[in-house]
MINU-873184 format. One record per residue: residue in three letters; residue number from 1; y, z, x of N, C-alpha, C in turn. Coordinates in pm, whole numbers. Layout:
<lumvexs>
LUMVEX  resn  resi    n_py    n_pz    n_px   ca_py   ca_pz   ca_px    c_py    c_pz    c_px
LUMVEX   Ala   NUM       Y       Z       X       Y       Z       X       Y       Z       X
...
</lumvexs>
This chain:
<lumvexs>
LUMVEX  resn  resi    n_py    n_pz    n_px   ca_py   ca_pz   ca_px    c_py    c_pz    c_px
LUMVEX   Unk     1   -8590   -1003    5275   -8616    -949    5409   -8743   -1013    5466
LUMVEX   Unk     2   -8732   -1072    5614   -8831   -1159    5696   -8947    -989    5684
LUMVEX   Unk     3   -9071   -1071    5649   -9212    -952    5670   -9192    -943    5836
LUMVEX   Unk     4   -9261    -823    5906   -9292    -827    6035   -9425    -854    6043
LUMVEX   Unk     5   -9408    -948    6150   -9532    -990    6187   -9663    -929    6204
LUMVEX   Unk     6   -9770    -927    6169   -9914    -814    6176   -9941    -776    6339
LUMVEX   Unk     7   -9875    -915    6431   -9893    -846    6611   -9847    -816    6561
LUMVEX   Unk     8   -9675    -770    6539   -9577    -660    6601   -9575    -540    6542
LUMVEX   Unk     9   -9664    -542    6401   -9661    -417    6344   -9816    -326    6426
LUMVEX   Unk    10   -9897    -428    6468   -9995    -352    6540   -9949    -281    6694
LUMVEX   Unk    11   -9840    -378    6736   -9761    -279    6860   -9739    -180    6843
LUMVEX   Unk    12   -9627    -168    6757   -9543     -69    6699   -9652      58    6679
LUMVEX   Unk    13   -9758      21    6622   -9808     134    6590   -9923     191    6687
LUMVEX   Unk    14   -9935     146    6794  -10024     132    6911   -9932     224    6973
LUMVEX   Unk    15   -9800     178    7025   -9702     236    7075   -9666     363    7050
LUMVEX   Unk    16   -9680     397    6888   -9620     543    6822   -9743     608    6838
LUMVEX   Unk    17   -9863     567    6839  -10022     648    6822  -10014     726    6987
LUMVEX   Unk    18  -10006     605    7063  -10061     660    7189   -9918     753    7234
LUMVEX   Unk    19   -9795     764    7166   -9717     859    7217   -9676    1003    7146
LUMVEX   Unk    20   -9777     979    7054   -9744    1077    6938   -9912    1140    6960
LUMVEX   Unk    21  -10025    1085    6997  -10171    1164    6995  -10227    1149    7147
LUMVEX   Unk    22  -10186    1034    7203  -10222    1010    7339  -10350     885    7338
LUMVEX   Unk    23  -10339     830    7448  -10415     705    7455  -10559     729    7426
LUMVEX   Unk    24  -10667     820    7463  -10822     884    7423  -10814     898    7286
LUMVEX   Unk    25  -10756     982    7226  -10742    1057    7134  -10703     899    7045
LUMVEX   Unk    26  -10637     806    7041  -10645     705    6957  -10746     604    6960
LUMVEX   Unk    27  -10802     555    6813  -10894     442    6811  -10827     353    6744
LUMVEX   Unk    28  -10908     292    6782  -10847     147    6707  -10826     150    6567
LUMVEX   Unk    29  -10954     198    6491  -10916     218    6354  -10775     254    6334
LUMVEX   Unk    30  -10729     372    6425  -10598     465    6347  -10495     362    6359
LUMVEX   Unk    31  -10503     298    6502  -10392     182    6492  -10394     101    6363
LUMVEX   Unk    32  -10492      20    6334  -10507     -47    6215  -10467      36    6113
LUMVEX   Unk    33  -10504     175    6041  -10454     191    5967  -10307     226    5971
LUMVEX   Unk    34  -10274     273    6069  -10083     281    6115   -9992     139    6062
LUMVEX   Unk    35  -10038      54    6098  -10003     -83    6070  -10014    -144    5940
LUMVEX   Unk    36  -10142     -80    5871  -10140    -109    5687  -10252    -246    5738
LUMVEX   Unk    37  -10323    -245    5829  -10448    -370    5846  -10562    -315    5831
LUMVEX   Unk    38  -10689    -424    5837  -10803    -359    5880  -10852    -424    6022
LUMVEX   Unk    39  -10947    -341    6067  -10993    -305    6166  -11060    -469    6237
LUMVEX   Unk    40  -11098    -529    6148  -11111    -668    6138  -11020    -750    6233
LUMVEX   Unk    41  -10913    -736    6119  -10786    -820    6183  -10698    -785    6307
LUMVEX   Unk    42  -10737    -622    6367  -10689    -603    6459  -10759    -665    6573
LUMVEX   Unk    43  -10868    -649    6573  -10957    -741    6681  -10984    -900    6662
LUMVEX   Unk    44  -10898    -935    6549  -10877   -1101    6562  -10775   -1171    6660
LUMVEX   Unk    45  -10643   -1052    6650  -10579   -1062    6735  -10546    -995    6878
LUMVEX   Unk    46  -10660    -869    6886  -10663    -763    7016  -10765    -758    7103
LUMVEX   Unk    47  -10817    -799    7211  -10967    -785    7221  -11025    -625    7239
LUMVEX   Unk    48  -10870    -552    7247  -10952    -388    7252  -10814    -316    7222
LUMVEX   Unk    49  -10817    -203    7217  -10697    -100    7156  -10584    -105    7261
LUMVEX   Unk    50  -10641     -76    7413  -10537    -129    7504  -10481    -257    7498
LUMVEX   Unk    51  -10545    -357    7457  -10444    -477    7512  -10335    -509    7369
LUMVEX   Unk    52  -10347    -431    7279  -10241    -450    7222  -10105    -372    7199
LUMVEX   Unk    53  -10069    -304    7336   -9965    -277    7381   -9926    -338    7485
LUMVEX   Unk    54   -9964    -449    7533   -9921    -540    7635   -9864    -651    7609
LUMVEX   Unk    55   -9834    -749    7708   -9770    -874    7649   -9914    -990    7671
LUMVEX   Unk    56   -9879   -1073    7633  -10008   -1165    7621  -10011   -1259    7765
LUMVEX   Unk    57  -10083   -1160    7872  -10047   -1213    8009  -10137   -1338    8003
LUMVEX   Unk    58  -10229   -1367    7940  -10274   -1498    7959  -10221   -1610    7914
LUMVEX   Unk    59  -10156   -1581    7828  -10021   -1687    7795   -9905   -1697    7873
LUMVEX   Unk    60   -9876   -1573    7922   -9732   -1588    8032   -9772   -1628    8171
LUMVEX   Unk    61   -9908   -1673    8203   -9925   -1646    8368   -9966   -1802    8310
LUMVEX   Unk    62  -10024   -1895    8191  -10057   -2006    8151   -9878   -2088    8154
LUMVEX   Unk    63   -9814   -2048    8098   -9661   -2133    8139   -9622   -2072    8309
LUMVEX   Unk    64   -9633   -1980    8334   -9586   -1967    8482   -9680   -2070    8582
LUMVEX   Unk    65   -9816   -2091    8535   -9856   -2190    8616   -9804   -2309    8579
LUMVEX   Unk    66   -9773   -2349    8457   -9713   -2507    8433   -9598   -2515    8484
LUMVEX   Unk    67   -9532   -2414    8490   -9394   -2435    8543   -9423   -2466    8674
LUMVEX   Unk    68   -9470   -2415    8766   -9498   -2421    8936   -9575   -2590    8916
LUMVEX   Unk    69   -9654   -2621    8857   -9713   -2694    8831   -9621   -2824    8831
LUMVEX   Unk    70   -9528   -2828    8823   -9410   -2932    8763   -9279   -3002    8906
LUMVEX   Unk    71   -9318   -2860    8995   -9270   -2921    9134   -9296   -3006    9214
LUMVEX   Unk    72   -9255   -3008    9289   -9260   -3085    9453   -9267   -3021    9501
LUMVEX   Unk    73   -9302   -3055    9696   -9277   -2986    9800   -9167   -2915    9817
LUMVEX   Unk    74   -9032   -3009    9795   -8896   -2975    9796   -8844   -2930    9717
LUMVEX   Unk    75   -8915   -2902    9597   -8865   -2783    9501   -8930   -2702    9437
LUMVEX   Unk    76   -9031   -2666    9530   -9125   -2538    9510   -9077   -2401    9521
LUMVEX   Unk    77   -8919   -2397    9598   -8896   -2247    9588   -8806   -2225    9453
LUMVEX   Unk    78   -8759   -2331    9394   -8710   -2314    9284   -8849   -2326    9178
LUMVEX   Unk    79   -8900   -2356    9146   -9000   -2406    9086   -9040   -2229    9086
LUMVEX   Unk    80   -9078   -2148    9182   -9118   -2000    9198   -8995   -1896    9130
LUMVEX   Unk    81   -8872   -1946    9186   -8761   -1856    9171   -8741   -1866    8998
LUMVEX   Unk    82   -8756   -1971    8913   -8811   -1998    8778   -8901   -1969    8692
LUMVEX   Unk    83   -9001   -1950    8746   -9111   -1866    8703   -9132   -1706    8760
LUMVEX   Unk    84   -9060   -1704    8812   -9034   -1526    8823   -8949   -1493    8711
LUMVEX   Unk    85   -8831   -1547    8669   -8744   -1541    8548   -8802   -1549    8445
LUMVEX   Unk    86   -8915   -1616    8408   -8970   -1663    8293   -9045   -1518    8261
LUMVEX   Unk    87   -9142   -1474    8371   -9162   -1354    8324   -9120   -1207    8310
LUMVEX   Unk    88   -8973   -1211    8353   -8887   -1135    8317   -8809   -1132    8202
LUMVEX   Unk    89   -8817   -1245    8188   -8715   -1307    8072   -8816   -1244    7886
LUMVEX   Unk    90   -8959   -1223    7989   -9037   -1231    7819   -9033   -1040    7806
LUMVEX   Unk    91   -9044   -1026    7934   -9016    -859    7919   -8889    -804    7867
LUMVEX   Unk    92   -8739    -855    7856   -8633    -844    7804   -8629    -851    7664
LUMVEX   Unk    93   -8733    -993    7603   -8757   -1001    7489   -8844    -925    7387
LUMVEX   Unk    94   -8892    -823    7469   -9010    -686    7404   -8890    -589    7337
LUMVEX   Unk    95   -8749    -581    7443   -8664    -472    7457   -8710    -358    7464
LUMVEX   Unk    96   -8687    -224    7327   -8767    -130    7339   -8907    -147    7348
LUMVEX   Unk    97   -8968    -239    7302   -9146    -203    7314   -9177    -197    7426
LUMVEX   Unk    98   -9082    -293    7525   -9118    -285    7706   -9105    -113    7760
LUMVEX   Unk    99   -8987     -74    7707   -8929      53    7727   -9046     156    7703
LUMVEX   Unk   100   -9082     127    7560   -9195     209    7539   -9327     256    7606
LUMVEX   Unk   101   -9343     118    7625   -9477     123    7701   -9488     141    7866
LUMVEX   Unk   102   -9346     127    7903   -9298     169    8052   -9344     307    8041
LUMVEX   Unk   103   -9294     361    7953   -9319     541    7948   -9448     571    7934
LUMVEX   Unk   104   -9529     501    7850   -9697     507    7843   -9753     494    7949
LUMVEX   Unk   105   -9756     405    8080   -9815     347    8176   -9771     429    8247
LUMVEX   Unk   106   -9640     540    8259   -9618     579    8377   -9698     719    8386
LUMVEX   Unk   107   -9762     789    8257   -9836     888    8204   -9951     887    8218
LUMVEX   Unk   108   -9998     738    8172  -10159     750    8142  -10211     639    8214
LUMVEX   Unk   109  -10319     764    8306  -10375     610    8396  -10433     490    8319
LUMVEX   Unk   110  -10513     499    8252  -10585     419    8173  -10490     292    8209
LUMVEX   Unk   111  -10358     302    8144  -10278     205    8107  -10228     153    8209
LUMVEX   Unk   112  -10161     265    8278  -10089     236    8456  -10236     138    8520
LUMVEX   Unk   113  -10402     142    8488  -10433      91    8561  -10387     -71    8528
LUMVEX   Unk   114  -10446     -52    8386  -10440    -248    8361  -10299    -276    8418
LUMVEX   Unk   115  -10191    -222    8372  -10059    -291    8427  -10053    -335    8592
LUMVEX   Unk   116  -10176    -251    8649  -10110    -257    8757  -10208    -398    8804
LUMVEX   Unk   117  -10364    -415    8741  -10381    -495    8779  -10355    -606    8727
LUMVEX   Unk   118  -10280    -663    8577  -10206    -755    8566  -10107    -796    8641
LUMVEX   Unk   119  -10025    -721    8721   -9937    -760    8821  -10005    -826    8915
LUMVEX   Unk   120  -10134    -817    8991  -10234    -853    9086  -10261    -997    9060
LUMVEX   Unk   121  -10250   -1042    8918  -10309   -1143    8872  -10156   -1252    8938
LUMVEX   Unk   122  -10060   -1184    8844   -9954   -1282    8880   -9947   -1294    9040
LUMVEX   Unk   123   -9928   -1190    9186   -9962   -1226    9261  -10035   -1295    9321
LUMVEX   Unk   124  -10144   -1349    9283  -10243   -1397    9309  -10224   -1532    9306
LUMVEX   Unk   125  -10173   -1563    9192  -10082   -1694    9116   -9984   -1784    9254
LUMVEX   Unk   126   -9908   -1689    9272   -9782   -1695    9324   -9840   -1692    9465
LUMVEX   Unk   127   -9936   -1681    9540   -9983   -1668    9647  -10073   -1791    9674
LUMVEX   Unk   128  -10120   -1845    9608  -10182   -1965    9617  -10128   -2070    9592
LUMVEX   Unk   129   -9974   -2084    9519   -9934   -2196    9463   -9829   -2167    9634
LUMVEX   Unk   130   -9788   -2100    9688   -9772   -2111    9799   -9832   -2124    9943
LUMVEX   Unk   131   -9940   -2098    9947  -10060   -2128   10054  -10037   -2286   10007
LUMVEX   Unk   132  -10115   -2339    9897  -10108   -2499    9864  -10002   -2527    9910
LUMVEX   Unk   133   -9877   -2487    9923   -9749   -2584    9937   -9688   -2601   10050
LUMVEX   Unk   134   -9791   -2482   10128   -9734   -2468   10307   -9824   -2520   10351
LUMVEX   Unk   135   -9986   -2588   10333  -10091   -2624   10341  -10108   -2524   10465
LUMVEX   Unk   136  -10203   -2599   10542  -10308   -2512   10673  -10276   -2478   10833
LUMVEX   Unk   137  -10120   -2474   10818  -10065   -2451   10934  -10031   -2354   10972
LUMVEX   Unk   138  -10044   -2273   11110  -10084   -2190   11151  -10007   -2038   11088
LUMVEX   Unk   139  -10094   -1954   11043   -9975   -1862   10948   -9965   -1817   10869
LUMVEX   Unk   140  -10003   -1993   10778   -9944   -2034   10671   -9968   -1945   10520
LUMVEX   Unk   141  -10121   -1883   10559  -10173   -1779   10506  -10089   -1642   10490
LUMVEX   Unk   142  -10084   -1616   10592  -10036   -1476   10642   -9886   -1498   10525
LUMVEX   Unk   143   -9820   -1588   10588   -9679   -1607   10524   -9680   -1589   10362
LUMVEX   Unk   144   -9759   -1656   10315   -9811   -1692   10167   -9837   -1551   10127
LUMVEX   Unk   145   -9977   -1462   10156   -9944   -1329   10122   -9818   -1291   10109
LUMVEX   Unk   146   -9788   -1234   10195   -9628   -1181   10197   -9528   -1262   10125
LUMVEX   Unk   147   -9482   -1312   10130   -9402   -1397    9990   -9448   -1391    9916
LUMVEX   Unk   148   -9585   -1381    9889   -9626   -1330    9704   -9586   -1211    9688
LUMVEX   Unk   149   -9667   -1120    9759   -9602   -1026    9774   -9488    -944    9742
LUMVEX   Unk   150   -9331    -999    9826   -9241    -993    9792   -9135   -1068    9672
LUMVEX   Unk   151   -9200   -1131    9652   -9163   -1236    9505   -9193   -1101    9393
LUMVEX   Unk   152   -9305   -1046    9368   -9349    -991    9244   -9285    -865    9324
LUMVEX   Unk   153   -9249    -779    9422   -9169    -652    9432   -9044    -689    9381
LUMVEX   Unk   154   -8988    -792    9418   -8841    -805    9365   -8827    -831    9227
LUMVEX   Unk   155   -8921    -878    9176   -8939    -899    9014   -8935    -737    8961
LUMVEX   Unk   156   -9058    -633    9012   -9075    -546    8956   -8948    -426    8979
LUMVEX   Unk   157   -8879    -465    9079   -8770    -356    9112   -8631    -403    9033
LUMVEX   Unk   158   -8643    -498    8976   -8523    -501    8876   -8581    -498    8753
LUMVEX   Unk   159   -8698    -519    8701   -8781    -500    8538   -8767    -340    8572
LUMVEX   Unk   160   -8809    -257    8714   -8774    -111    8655   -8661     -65    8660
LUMVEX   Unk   161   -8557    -140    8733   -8379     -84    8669   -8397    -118    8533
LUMVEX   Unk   162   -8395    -224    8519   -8364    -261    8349   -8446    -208    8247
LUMVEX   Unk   163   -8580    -124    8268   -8663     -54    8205   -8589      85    8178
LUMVEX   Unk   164   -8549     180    8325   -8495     294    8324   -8318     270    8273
LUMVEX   Unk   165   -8259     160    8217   -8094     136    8160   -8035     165    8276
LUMVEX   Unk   166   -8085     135    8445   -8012     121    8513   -7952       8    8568
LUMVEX   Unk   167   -7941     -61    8442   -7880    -246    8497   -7880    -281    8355
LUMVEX   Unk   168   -7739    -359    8349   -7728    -442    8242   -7736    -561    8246
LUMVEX   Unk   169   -7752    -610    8389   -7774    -765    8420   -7888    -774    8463
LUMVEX   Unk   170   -8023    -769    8439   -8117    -812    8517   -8162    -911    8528
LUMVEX   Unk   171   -8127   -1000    8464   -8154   -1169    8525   -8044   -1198    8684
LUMVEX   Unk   172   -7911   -1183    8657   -7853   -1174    8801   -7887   -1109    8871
LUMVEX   Unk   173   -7946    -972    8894   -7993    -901    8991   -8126   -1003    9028
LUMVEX   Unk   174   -8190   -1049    8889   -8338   -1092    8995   -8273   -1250    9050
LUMVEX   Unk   175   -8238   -1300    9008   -8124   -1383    9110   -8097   -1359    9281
LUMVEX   Unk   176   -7982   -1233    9247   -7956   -1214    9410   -8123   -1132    9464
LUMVEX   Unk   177   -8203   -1076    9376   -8316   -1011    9457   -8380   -1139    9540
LUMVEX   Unk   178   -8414   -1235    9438   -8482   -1397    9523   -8397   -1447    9587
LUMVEX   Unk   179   -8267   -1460    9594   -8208   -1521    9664   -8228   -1440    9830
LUMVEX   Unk   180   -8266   -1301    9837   -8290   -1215    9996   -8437   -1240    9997
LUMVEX   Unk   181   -8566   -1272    9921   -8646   -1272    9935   -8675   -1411    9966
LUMVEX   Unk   182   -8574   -1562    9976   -8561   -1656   10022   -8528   -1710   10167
LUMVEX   Unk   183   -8460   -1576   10166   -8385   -1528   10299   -8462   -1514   10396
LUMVEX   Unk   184   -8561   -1416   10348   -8679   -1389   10408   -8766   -1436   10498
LUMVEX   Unk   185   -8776   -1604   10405   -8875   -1673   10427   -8800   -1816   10426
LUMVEX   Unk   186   -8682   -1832   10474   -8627   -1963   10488   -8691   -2063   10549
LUMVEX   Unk   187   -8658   -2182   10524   -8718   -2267   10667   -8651   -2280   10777
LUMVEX   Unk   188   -8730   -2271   10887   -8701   -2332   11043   -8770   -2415   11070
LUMVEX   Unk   189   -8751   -2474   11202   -8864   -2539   11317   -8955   -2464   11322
LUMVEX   Unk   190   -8960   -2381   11320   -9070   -2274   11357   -9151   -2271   11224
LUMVEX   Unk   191   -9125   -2301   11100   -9189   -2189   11008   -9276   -2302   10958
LUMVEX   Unk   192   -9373   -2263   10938   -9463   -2345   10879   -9466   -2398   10757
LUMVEX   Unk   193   -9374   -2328   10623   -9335   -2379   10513   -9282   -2446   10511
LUMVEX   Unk   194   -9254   -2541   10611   -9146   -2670   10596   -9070   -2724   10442
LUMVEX   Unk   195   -9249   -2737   10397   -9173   -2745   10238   -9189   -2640   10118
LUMVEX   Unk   196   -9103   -2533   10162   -9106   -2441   10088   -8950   -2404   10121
LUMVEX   Unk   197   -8922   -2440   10160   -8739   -2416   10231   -8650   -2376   10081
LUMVEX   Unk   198   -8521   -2314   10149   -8427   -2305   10018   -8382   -2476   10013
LUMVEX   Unk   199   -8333   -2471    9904   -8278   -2586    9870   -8174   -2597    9769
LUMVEX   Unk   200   -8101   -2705    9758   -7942   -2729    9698   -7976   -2756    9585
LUMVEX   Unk   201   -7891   -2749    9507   -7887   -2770    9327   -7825   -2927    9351
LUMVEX   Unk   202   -7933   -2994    9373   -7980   -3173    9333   -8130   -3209    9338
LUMVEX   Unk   203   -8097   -3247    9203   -8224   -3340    9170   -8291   -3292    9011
LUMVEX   Unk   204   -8379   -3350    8985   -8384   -3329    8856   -8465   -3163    8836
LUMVEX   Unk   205   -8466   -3103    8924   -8542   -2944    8889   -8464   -2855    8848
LUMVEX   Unk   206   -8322   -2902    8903   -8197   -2804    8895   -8121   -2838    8819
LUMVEX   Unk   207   -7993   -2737    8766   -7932   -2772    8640   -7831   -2633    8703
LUMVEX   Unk   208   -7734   -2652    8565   -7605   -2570    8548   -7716   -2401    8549
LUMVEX   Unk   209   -7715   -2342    8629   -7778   -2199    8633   -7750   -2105    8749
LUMVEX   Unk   210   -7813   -1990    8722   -7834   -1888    8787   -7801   -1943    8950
LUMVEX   Unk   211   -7786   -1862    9021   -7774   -1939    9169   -7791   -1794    9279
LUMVEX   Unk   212   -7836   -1819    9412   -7832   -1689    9494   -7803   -1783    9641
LUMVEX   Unk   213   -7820   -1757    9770   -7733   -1783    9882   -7770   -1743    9953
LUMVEX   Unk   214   -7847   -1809   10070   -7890   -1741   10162   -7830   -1824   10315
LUMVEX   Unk   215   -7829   -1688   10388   -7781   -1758   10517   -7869   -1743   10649
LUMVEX   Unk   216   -7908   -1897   10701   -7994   -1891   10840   -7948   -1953   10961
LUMVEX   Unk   217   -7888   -1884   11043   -7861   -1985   11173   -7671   -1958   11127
LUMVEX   Unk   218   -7663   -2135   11121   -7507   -2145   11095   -7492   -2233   10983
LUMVEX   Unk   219   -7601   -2189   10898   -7560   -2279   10756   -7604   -2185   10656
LUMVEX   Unk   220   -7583   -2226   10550   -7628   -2129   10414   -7667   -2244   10285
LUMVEX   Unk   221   -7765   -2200   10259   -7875   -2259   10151   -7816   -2181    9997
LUMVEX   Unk   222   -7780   -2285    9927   -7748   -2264    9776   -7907   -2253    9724
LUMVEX   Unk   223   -7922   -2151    9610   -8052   -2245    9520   -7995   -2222    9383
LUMVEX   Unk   224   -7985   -2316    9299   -8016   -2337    9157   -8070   -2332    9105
LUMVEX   Unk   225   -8111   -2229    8992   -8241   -2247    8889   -8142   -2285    8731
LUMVEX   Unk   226   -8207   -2348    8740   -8195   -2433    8544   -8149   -2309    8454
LUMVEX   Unk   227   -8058   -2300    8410   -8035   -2211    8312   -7949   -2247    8175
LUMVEX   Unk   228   -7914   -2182    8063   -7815   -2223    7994   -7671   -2205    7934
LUMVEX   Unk   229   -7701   -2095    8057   -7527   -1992    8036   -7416   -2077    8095
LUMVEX   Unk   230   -7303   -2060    8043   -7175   -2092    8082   -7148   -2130    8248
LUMVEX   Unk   231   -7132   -2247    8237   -7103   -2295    8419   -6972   -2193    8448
LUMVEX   Unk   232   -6913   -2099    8422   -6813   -1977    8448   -6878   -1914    8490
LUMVEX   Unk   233   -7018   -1867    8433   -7096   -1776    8441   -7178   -1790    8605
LUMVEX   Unk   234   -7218   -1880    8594   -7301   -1949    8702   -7189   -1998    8864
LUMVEX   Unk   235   -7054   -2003    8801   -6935   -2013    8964   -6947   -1897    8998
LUMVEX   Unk   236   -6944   -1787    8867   -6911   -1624    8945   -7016   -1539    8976
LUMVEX   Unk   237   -7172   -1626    8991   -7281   -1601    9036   -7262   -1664    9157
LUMVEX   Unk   238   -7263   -1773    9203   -7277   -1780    9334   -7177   -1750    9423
LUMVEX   Unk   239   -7087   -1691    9379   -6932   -1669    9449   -6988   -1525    9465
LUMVEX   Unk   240   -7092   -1464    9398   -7130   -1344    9463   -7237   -1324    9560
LUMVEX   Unk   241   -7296   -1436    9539   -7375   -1459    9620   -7368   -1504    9748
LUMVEX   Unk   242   -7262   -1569    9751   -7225   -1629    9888   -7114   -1499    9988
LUMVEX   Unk   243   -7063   -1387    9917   -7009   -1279    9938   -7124   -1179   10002
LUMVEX   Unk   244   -7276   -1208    9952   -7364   -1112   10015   -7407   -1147   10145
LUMVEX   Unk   245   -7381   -1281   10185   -7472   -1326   10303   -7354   -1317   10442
</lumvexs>
């Protein structure tokens, strides 16, 4: 039998402390001893008792910038619509511990606060790598807020279906969610994101994936994000997608 790892046994028991005594009422010691460590090794890998019920946002917001990092002008909204997945994708991979700690944060401010200002961080992210990509035209600001903005609501309103087991697909939901939050913010003549527009599944950013559909005027914008599921999977994604617009 594979050992569990010393993080995941320090989760686990972070997780059961603060729901079984409450977040004050636990120290770090008790975690450590819950886990069978010492107190040592919990702060080799924790910098405090809270952050080791979280995910390691300085590592997930460090690939969400490389990923954005890796675009163009012309495929910056995929390049975003990709790195919104990425950090959904790592919250799926917690399963219950996400679950768990959903229920912790929604109880105890302490916790509800950091979560809430780790979300701030990724906005912040996502708000500047779009200001940069619309550069200094008139707006361009204003616009950039708000698409960060709405980028990380649509992220967080399908992480809390799929938190509360009200969705069994939440990668397609955050799909069609970006695909209306693209919608949103399409390009025109008018819009100052020129290069921030939806765009077609060509060129080397895009691949057999996920897909959403948006419609402006008298045309409709495919987008493709890179994925590795079944091209079946990915026709009867955008065939729903093109049904919403």
């Amino acid at each position: 039998m594979t050992a569990i790892p010393v993080r995941d046994r320090l989760v686990d028991a972070a997780l059961a402390l603060f729901d079984e005594r409450g977040y004050e009422q636990t120290t770090a010691d008790d975690i450590a001893d819950r886990a069978g460590v010492g107190r040592t090794t919990l702060f080799r890998h924790y910098r405090s008792k809270e952050d080791v019920i979280f995910p390691d946002h300085d590592r997930l917001l460090a690939t969400v910038k490389e990923r954005l990092a890796t675009s163009t002008a012309d495929t910056a909204i995929v390049a975003v619509t990709e790195a919104v997945r990425l950090v959904l994708l790592r919250y799926l991979e917690e399963g219950d511990r996400a679950r768990l700690r959903y229920a912790l944060t929604s109880r105890i401010a302490t916790l509800r606060d950091r979560e809430i200002a780790s979300v701030a961080r990724y906005q912040r992210l996502f708000r500047e790598f779009i200001a940069e990509s619309w550069g200094s035209a008139p707006g361009a600001a204003l616009r950039a807020e708000l698409m960060a903005a709405a980028v990380v609501s649509a992220h967080n309103h399908v992480l809390r279906r799929w938190l509360r087991r009200d969705t069994a697909e939440p990668v397609a939901e955050l799909d069609a969610a970006m695909a209306q939050v693209v919608s949103l913010f399409a390009t025109t003549e008018a819009n100052p994101g020129a290069g921030l527009g939806a765009v077609s599944g060509a060129g080397p950013e895009t691949g057999a994936g996920a897909a959403g559909a948006t419609s402006k005027g008298n045309g409709t914008a495919v987008i493709v994000v890179h994925d590795q599921r079944d091209p079946e999977h990915v026709a009867a994604a955008i065939r729903r997608a093109l049904q919403q617009v």
